[in-house]
C-alpha positions in Angstrom: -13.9 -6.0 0.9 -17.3 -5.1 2.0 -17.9 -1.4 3.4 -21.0 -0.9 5.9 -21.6 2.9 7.3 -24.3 3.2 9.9 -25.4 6.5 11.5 -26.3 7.1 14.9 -27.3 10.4 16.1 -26.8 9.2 19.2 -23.4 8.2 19.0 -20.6 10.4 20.8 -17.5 9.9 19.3 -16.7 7.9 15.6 -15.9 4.0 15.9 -14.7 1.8 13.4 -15.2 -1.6 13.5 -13.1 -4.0 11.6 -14.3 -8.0 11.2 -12.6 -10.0 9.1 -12.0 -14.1 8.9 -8.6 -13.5 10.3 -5.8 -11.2 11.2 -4.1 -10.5 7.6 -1.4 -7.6 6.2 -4.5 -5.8 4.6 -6.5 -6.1 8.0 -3.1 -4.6 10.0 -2.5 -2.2 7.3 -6.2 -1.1 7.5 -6.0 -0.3 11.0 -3.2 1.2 11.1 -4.5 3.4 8.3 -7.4 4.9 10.3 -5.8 4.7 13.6 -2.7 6.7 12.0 -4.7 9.3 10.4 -4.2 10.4 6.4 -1.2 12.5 7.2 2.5 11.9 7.4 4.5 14.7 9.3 6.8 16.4 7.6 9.8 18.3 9.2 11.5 21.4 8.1 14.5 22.1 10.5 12.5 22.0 13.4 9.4 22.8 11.8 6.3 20.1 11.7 4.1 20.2 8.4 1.3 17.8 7.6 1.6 16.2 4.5 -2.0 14.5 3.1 -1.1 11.3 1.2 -2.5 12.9 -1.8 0.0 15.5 -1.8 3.3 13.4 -1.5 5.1 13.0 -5.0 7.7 10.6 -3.8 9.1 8.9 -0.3 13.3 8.3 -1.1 16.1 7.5 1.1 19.1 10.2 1.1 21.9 10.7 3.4 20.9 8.2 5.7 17.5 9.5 6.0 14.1 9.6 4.7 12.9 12.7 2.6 9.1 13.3 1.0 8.8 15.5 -2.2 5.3 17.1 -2.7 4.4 19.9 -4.8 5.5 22.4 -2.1 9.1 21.2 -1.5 11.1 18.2 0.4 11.0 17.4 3.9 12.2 15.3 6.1 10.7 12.1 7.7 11.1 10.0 10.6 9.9 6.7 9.6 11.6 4.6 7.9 11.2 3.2 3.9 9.3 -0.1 4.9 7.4 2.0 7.6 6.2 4.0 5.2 5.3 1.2 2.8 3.0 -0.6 5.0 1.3 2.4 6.4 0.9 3.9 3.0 -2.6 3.1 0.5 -1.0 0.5 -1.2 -4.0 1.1 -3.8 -1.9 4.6 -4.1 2.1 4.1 -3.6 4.5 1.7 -5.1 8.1 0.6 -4.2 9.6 0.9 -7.2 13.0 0.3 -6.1 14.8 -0.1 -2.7 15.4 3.6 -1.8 12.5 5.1 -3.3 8.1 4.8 -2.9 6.3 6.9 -5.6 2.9 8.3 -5.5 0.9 5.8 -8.6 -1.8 8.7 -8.9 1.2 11.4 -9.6 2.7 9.4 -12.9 2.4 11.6 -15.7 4.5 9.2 -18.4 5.9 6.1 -18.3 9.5 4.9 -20.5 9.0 1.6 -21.5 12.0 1.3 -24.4 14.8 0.8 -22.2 15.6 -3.1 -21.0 14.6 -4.0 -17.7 13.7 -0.6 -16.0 11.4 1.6 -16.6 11.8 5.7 -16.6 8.6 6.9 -14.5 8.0 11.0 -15.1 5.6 12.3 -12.3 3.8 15.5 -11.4 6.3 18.7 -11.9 8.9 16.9 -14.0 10.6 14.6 -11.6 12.2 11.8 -12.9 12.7 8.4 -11.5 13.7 4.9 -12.2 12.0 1.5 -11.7 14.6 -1.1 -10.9 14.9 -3.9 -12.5 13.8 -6.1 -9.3 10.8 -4.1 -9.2 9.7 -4.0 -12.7 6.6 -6.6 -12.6 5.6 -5.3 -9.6 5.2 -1.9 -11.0 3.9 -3.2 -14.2 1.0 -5.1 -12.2 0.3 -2.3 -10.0 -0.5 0.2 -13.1 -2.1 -2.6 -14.9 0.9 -2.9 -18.0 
């Protein structure tokens, strides 16, 4: 991908232009990236908190709903898992099974002794596990 940044001084308002060969995931995902902002919202009761990307540990599904860990504590979301996946850096999160998205940049250690999953330690001690129908993946996207 090719990045071009012009400045105007004599432009009003930010515009991003997008041209590509032809209308692919990474194009969609793209836009919706910058039109979506780099923020999930958060909820706490009834309580909104903005949540930058680089904040969020982990994105899991639990008692029918979605919850986001960060440093700071768990919220609640309203988007659904595979909402989340496709607005999401992919560059920066990973499925790694189907309740759960982690945050690749958070990984602190990685178990690679047990067959077929892998035990993924991230930032603050959390533990989680890679399924085994997402173990390439995972492998590929950490470059194992």
């Amino acid at each position: 991908m090719k990045v071009e940044v012009r400045i105007d001084p004599g432009c009003g308002e930010t515009k991003v232009t997008i041209t590509a060969p032809a209308l692919t995931d990474e194009v969609k995902a793209l836009a919706a990236r910058l039109e979506g902002g780099a923020a999930l919202i958060g909820w706490d009761g009834d309580t909104a908190v903005p949540l930058p990307e680089g904040d969020i540990l982990r994105c899991y599904g639990e008692e029918k709903g979605v919850k986001v860990q960060t440093a700071g504590g768990v919220y609640d979301l309203r988007e659904r898992l595979y909402e989340l996946e496709a607005r999401l850096d992919r560059h920066a999160f990973a499925r790694i099974s189907h309740s759960e998205i982690v945050n690749l940049r958070k990984i602190t250690a990685l178990d690679l002794s047990l067959t077929g999953t892998i035990r993924v330690t991230l930032a603050g001690g959390t533990v989680c596990w890679v399924s085994r129908r997402y173990v390439k993946k995972i492998k590929e996207a950490i470059g194992l």
